[in-house]
N, CA, C and O atoms as a GROMACS GRO file, in nm:
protein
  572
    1UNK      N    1  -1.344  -0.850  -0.730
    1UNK     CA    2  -1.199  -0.848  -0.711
    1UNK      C    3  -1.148  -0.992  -0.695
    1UNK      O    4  -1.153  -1.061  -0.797
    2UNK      N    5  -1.098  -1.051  -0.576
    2UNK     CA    6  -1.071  -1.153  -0.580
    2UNK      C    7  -1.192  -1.244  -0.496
    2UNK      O    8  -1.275  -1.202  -0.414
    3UNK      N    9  -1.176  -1.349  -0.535
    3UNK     CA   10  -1.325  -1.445  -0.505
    3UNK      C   11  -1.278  -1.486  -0.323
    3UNK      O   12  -1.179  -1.542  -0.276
    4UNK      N   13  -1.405  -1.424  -0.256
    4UNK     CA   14  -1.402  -1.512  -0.104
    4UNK      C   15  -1.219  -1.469  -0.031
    4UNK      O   16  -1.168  -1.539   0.057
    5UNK      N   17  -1.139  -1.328  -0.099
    5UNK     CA   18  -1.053  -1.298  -0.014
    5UNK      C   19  -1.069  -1.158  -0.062
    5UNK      O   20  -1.092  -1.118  -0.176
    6UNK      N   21  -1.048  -1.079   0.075
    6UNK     CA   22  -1.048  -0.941   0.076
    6UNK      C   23  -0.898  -0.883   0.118
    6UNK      O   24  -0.831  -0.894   0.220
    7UNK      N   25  -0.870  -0.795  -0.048
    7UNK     CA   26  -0.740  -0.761   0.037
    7UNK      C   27  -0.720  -0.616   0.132
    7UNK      O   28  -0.770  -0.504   0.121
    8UNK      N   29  -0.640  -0.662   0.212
    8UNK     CA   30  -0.651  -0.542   0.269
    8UNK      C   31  -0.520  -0.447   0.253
    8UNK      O   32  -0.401  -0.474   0.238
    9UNK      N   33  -0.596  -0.321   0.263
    9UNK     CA   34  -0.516  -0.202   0.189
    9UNK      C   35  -0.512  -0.074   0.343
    9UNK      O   36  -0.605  -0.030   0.410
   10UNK      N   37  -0.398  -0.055   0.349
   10UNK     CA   38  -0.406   0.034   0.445
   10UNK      C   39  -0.347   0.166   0.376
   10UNK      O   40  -0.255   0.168   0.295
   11UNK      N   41  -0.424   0.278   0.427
   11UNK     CA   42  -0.398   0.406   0.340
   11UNK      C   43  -0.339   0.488   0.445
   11UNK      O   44  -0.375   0.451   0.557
   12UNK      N   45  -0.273   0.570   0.444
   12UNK     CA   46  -0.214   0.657   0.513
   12UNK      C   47  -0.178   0.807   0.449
   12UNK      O   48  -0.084   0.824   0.372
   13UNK      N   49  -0.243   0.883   0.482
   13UNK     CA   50  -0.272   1.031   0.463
   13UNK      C   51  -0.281   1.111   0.576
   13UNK      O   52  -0.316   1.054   0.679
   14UNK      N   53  -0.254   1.242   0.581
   14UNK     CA   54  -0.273   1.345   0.683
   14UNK      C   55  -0.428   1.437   0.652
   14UNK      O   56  -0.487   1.513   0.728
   15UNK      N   57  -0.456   1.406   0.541
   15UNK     CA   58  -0.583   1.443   0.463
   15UNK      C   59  -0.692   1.381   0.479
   15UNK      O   60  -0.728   1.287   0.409
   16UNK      N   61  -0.755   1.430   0.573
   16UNK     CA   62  -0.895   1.306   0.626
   16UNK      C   63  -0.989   1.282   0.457
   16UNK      O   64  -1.040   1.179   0.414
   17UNK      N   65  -0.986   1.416   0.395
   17UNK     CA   66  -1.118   1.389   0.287
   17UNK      C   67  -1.034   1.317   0.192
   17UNK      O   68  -1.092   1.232   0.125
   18UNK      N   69  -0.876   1.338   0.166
   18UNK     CA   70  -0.825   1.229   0.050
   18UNK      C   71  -0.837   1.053   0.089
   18UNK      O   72  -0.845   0.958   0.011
   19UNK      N   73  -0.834   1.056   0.250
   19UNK     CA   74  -0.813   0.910   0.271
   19UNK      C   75  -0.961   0.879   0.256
   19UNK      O   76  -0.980   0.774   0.194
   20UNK      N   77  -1.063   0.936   0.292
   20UNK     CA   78  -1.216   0.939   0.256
   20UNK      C   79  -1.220   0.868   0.140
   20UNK      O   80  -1.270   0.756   0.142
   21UNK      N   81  -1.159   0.929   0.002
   21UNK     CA   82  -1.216   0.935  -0.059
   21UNK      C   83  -1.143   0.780  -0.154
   21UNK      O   84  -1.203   0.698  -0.224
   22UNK      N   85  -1.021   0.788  -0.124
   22UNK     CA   86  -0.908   0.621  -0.102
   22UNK      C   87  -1.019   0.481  -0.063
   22UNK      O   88  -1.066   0.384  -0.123
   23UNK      N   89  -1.022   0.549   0.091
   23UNK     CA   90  -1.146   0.454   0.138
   23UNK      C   91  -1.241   0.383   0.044
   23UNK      O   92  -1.236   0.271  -0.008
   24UNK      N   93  -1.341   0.496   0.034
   24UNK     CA   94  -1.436   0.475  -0.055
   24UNK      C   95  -1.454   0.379  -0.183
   24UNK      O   96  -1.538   0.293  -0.210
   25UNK      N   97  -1.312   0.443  -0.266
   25UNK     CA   98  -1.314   0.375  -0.434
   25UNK      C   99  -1.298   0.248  -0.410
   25UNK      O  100  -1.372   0.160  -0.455
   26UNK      N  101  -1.168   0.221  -0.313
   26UNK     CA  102  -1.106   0.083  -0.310
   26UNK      C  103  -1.196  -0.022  -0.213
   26UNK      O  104  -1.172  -0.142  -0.212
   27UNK      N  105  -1.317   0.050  -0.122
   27UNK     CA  106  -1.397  -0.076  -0.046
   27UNK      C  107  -1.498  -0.139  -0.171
   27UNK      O  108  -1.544  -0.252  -0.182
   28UNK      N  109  -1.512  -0.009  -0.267
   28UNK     CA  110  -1.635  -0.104  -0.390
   28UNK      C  111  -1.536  -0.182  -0.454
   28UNK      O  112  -1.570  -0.264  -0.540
   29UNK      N  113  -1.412  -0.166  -0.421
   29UNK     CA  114  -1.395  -0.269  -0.554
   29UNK      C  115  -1.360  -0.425  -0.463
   29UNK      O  116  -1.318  -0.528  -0.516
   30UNK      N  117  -1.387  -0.408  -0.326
   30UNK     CA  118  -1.348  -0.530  -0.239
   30UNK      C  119  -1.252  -0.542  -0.157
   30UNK      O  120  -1.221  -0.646  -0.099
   31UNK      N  121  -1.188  -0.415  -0.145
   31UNK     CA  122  -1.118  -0.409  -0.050
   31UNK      C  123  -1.149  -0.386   0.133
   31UNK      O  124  -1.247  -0.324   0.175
   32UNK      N  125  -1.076  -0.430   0.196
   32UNK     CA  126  -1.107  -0.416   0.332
   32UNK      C  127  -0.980  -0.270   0.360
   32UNK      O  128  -0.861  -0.286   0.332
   33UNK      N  129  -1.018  -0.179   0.400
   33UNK     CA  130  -0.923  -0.086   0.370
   33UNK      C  131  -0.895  -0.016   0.560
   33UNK      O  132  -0.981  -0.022   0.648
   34UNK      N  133  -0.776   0.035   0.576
   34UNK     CA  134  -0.772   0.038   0.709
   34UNK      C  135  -0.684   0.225   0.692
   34UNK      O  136  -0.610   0.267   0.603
   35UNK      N  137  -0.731   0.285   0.802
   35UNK     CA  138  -0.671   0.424   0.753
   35UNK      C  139  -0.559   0.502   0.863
   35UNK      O  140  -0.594   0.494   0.980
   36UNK      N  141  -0.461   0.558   0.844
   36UNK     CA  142  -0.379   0.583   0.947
   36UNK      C  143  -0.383   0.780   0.890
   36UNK      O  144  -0.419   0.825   0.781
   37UNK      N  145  -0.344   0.836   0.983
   37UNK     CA  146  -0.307   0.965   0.944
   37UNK      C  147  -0.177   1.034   0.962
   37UNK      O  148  -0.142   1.137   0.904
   38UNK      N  149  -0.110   0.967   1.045
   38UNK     CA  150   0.025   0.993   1.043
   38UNK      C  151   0.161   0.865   1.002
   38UNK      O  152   0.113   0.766   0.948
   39UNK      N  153   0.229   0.862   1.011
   39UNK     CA  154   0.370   0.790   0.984
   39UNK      C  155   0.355   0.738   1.166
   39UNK      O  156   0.321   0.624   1.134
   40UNK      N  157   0.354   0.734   1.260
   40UNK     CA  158   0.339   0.669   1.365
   40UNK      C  159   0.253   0.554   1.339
   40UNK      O  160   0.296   0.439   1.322
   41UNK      N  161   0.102   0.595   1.337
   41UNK     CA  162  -0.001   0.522   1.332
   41UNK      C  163   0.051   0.450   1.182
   41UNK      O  164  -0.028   0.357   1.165
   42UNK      N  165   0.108   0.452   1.114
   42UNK     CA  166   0.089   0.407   1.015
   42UNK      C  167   0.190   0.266   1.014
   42UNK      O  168   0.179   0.168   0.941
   43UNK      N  169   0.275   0.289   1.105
   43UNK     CA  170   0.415   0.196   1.138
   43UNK      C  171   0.367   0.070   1.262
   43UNK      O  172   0.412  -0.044   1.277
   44UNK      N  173   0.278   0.132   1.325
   44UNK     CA  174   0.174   0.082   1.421
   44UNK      C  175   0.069  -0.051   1.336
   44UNK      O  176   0.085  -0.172   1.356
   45UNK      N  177   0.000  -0.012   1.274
   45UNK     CA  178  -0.093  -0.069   1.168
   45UNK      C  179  -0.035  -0.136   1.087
   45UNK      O  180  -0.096  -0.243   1.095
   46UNK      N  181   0.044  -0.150   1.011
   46UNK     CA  182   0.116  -0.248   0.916
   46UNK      C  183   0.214  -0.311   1.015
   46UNK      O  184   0.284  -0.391   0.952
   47UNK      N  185   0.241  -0.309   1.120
   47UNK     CA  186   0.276  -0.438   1.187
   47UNK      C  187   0.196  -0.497   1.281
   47UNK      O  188   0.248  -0.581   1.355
   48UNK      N  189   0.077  -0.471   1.294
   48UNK     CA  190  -0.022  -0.502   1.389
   48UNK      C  191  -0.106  -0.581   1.264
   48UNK      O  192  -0.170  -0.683   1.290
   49UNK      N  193  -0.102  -0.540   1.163
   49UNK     CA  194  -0.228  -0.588   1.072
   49UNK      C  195  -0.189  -0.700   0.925
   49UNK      O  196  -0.264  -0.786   0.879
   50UNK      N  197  -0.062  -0.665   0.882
   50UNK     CA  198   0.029  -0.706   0.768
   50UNK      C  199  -0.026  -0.679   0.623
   50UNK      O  200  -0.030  -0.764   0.534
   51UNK      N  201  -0.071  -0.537   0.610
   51UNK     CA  202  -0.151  -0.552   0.489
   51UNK      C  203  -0.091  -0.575   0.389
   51UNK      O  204   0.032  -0.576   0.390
   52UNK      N  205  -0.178  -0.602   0.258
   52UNK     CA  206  -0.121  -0.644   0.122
   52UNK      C  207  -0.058  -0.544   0.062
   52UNK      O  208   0.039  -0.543  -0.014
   53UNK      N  209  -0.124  -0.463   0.104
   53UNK     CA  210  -0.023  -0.354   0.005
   53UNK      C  211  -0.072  -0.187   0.159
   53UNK      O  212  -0.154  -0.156   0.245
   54UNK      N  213   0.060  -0.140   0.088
   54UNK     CA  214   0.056   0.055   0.160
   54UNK      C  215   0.027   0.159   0.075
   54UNK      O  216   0.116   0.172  -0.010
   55UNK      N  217  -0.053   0.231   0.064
   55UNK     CA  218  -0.109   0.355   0.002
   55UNK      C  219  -0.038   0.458   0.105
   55UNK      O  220  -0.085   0.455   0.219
   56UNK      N  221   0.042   0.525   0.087
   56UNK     CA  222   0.157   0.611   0.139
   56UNK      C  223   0.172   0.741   0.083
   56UNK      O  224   0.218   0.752  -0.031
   57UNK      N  225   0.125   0.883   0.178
   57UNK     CA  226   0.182   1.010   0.124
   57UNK      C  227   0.311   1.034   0.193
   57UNK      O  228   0.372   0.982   0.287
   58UNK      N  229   0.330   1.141   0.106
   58UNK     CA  230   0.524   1.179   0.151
   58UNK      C  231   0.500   1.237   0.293
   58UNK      O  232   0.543   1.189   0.398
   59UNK      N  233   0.396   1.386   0.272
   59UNK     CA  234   0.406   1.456   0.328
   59UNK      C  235   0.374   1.421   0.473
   59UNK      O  236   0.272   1.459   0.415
   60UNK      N  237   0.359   1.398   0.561
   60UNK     CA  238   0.323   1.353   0.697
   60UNK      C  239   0.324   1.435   0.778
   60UNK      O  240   0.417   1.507   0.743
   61UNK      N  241   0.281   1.478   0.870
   61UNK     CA  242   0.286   1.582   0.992
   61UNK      C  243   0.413   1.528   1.124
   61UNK      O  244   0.455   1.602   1.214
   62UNK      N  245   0.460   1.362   1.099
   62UNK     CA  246   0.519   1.351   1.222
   62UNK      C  247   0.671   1.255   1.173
   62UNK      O  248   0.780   1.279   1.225
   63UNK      N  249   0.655   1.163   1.084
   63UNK     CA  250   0.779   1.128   1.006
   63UNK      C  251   0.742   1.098   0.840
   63UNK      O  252   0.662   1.012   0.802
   64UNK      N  253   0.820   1.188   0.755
   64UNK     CA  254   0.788   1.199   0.627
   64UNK      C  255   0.736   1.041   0.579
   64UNK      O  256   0.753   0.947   0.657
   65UNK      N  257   0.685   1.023   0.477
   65UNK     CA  258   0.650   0.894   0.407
   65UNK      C  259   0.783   0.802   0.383
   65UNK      O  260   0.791   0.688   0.428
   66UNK      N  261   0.857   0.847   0.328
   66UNK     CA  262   0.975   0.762   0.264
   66UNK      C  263   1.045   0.730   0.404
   66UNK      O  264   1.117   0.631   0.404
   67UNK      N  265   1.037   0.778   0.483
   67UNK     CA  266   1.140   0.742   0.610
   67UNK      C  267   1.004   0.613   0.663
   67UNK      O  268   1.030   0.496   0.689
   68UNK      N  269   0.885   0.665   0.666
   68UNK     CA  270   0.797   0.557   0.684
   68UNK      C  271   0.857   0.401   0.629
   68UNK      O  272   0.887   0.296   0.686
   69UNK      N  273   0.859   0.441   0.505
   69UNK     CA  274   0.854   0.321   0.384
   69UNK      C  275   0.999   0.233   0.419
   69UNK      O  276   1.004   0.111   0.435
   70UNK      N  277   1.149   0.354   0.428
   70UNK     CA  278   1.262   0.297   0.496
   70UNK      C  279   1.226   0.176   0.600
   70UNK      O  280   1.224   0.056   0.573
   71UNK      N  281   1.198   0.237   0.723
   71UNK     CA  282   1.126   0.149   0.823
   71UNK      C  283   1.061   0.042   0.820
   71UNK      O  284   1.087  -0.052   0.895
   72UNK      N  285   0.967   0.041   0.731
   72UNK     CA  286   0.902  -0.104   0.686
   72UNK      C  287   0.973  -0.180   0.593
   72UNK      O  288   0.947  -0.298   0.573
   73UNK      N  289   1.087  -0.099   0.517
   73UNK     CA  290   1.155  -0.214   0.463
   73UNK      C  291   1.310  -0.269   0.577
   73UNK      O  292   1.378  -0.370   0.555
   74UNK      N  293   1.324  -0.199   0.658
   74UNK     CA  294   1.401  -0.272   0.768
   74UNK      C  295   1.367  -0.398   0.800
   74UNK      O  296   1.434  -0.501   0.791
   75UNK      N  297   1.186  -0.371   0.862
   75UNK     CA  298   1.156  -0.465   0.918
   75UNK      C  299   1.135  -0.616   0.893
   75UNK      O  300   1.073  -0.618   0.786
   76UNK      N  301   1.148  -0.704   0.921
   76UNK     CA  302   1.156  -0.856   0.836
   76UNK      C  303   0.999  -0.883   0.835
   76UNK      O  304   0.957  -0.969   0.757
   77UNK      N  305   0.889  -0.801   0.935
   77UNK     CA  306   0.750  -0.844   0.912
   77UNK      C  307   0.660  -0.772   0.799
   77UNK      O  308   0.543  -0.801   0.775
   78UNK      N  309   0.730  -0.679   0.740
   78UNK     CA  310   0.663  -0.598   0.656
   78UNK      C  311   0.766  -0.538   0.561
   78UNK      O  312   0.725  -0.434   0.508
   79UNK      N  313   0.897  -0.578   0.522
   79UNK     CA  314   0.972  -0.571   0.382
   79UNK      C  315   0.916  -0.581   0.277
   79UNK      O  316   0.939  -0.521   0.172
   80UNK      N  317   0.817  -0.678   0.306
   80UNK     CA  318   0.813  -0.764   0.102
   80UNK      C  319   0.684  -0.684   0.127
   80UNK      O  320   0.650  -0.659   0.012
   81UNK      N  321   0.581  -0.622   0.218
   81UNK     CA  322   0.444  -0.553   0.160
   81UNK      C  323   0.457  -0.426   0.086
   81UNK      O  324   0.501  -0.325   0.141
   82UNK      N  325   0.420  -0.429  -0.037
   82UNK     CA  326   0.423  -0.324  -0.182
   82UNK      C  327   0.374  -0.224  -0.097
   82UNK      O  328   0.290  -0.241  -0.009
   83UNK      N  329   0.438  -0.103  -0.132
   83UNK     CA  330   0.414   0.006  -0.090
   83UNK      C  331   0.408   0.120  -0.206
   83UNK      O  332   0.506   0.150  -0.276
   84UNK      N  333   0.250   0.193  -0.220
   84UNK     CA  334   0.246   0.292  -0.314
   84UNK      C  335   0.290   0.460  -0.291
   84UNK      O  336   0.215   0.537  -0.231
   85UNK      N  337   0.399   0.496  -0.338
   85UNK     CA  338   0.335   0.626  -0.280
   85UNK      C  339   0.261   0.737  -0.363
   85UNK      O  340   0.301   0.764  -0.476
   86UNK      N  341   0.131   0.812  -0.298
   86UNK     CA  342   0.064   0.908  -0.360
   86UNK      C  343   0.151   1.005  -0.266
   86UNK      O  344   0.185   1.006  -0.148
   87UNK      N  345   0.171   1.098  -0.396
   87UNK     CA  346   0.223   1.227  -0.354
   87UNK      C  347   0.190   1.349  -0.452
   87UNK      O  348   0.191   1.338  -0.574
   88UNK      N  349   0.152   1.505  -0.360
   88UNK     CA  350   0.178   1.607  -0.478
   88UNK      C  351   0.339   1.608  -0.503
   88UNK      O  352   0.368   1.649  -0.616
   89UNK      N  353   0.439   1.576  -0.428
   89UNK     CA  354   0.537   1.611  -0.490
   89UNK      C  355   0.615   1.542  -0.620
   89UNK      O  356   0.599   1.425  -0.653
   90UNK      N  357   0.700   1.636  -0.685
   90UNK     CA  358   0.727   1.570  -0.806
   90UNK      C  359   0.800   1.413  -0.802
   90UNK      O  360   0.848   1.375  -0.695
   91UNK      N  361   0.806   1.332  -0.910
   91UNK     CA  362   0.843   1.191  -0.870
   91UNK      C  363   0.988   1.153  -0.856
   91UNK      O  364   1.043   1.055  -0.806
   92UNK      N  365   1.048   1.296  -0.933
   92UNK     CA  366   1.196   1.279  -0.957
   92UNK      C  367   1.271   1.310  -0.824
   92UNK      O  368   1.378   1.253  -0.807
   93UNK      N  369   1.218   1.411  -0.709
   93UNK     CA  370   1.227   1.443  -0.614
   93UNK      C  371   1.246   1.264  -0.520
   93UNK      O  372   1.342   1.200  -0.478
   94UNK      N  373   1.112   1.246  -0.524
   94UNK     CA  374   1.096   1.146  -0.390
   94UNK      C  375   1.185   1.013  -0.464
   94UNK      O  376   1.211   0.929  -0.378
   95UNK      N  377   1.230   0.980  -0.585
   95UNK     CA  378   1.338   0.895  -0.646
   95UNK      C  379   1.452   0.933  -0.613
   95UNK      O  380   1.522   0.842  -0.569
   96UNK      N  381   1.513   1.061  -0.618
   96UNK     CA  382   1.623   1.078  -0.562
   96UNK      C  383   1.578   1.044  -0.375
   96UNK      O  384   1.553   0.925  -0.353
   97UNK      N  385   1.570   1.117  -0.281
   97UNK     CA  386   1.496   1.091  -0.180
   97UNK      C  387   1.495   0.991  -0.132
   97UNK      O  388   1.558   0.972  -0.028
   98UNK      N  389   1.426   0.898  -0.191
   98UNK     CA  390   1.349   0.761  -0.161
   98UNK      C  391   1.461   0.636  -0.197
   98UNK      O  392   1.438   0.524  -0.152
   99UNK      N  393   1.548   0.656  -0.256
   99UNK     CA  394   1.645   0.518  -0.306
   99UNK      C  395   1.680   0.435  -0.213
   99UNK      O  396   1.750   0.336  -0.238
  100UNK      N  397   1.635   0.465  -0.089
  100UNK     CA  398   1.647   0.313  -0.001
  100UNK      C  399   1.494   0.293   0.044
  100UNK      O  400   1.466   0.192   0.108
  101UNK      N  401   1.410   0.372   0.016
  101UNK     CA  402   1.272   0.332   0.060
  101UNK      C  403   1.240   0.203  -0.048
  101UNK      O  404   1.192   0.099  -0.003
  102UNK      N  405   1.263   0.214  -0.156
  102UNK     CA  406   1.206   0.064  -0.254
  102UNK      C  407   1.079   0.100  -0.241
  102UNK      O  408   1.009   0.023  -0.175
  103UNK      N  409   1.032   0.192  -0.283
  103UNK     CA  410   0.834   0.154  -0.290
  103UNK      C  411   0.797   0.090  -0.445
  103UNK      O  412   0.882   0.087  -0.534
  104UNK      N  413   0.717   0.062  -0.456
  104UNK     CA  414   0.678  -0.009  -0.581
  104UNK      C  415   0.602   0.069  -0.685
  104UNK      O  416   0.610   0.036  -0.803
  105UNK      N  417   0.545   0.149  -0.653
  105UNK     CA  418   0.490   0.232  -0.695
  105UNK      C  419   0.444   0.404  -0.730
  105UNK      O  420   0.386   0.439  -0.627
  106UNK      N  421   0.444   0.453  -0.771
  106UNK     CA  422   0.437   0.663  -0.782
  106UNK      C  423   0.314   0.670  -0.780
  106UNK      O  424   0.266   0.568  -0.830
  107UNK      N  425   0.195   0.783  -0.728
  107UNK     CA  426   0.172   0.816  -0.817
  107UNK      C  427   0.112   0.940  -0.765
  107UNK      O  428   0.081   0.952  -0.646
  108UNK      N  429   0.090   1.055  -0.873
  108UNK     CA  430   0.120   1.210  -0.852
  108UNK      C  431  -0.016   1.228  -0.792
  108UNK      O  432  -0.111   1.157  -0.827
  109UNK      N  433  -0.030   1.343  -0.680
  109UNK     CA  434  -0.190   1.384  -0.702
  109UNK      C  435  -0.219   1.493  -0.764
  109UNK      O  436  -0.136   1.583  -0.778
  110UNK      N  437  -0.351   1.499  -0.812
  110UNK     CA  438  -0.416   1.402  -0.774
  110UNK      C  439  -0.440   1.302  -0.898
  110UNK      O  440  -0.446   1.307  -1.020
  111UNK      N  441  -0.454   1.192  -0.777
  111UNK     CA  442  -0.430   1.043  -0.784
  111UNK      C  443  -0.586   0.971  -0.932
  111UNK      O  444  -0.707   0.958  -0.910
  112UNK      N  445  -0.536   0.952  -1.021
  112UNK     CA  446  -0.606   0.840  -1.127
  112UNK      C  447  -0.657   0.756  -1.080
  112UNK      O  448  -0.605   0.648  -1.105
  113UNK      N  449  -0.770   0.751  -0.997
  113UNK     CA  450  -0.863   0.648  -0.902
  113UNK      C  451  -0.845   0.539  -1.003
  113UNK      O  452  -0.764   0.448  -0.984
  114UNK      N  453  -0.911   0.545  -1.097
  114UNK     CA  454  -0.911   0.410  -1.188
  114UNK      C  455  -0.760   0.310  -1.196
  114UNK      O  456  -0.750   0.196  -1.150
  115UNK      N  457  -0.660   0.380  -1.262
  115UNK     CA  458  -0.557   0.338  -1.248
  115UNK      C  459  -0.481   0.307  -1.092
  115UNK      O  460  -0.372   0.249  -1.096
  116UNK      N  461  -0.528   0.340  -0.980
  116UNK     CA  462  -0.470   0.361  -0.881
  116UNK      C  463  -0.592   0.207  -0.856
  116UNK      O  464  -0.524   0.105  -0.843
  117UNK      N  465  -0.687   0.188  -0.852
  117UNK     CA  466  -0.777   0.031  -0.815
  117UNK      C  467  -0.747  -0.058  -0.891
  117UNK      O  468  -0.735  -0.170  -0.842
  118UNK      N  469  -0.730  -0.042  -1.004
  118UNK     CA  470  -0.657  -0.170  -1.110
  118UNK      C  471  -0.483  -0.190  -1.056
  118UNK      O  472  -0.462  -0.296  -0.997
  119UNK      N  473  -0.394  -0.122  -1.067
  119UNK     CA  474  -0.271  -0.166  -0.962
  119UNK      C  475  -0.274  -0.231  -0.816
  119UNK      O  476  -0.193  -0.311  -0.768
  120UNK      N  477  -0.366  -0.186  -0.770
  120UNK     CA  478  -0.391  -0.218  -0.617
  120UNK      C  479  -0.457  -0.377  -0.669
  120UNK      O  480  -0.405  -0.479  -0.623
  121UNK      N  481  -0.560  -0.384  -0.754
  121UNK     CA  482  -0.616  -0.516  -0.768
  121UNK      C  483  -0.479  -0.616  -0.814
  121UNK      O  484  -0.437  -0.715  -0.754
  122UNK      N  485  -0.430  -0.560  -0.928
  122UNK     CA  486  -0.312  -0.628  -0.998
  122UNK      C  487  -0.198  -0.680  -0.871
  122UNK      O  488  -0.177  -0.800  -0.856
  123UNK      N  489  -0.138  -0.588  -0.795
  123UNK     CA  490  -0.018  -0.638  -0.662
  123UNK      C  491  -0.076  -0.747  -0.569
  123UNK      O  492  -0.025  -0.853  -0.533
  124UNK      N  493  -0.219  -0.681  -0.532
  124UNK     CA  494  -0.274  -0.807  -0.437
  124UNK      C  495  -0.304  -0.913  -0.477
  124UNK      O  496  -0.320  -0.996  -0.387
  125UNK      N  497  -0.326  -0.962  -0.617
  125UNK     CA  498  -0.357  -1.077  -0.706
  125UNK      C  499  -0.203  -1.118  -0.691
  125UNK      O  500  -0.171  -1.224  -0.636
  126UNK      N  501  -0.150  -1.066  -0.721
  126UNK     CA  502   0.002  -1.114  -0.712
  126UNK      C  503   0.072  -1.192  -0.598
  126UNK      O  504   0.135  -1.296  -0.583
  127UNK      N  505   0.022  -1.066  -0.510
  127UNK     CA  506   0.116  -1.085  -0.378
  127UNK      C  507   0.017  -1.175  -0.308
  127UNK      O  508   0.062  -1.192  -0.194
  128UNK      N  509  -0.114  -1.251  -0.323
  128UNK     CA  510  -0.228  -1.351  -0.302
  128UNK      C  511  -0.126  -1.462  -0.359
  128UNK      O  512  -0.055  -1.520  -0.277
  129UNK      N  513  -0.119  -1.485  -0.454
  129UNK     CA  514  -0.060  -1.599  -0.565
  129UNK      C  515   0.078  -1.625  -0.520
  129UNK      O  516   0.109  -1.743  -0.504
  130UNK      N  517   0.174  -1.528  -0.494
  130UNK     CA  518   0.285  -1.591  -0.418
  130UNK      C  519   0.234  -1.638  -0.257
  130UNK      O  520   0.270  -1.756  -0.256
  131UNK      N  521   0.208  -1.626  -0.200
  131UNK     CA  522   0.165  -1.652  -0.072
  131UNK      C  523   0.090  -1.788  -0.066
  131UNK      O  524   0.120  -1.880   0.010
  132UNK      N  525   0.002  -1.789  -0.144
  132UNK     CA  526  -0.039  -1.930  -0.170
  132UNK      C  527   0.068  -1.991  -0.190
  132UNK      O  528   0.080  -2.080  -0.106
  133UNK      N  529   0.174  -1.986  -0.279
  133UNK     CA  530   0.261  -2.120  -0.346
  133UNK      C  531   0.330  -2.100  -0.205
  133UNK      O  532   0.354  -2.205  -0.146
  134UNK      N  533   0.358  -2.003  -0.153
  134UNK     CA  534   0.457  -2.054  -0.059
  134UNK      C  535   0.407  -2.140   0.053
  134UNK      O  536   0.470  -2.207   0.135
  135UNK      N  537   0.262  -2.118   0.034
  135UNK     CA  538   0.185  -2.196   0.158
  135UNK      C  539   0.149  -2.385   0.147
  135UNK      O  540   0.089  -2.472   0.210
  136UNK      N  541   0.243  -2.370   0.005
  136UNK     CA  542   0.242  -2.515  -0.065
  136UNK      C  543   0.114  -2.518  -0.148
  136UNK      O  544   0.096  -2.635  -0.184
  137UNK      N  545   0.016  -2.437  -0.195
  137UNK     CA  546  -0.101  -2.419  -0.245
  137UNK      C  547  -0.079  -2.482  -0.398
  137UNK      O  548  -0.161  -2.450  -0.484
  138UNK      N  549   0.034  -2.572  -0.434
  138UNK     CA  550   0.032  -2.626  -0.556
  138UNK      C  551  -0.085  -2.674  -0.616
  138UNK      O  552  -0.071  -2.682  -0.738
  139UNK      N  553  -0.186  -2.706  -0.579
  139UNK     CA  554  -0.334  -2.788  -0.616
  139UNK      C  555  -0.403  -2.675  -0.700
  139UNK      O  556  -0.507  -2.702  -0.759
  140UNK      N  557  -0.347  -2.547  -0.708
  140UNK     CA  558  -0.437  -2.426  -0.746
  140UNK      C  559  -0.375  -2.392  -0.879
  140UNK      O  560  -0.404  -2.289  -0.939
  141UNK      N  561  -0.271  -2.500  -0.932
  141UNK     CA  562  -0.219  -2.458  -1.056
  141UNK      C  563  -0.255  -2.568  -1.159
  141UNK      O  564  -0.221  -2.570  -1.278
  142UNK      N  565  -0.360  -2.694  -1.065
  142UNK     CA  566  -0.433  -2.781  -1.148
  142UNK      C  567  -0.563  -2.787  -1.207
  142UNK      O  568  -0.624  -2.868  -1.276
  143UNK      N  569  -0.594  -2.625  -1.137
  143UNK     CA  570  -0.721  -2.601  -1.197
  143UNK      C  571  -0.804  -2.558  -1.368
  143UNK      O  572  -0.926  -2.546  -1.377
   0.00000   0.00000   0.00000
């Protein structure tokens, strides 16, 4: 994945064997992955931790996903972190729904592991590369 940085991915599901299985794909590919099961814990963890990106279901047992996602885009410490959401529900639903959540991403379950680790690799390469320049990391575009 990326050389000597691990991104970290926090997943949030009410589904112990789906986040299992989240876990799993995305630690081989180098991820450091962190797991919440509700919309509490999950609001808890991405401001305690700042991950690179959110793996986000709708459904939640305690505050739906998109009201999650609202919330973190309030916040000024966790606005700009990409947020995916996996959901069974349809996409046209959580778009209407969701128009102030801003997540970056859909995607239906069940979830295209392959396609779902290549996006996750692709945002954190990204959201790595802005973070550097902003950190003045200009020396890394002389390579």
């Amino acid at each position: 994945m990326l050389v000597g940085v691990k991104p970290k991915v926090l997943t949030v599901d009410d589904d112990p064997e789906f986040a299992e299985l989240i876990r799993y794909n995305l630690a081989k590919q180098g991820c450091e992955i962190l797991v919440a099961f509700n919309g509490l814990q999950a609001l808890w963890l991405a401001r305690a931790v700042l991950p690179d990106i959110i793996l986000l279901d709708v459904m939640l047992p305690d505050l739906d996903g998109l009201s999650v996602c609202q919330i973190l885009r309030a916040q000024p410490s966790t606005r700009d972190i990409p947020v995916f959401i996996l959901s069974a529900l349809d996409e046209t639903w959580a778009a209407r729904r969701g128009s102030r959540a801003k997540f970056a991403k859909y995607f239906r379950k069940p979830v295209d592991l392959k396609l779902l680790s290549e996006s996750v690799r692709a945002v954190s390469e990204e959201r790595q590369n802005l973070l550097r320049a902003a950190l003045g990391g200009t020396h890394a575009n002389h390579a």
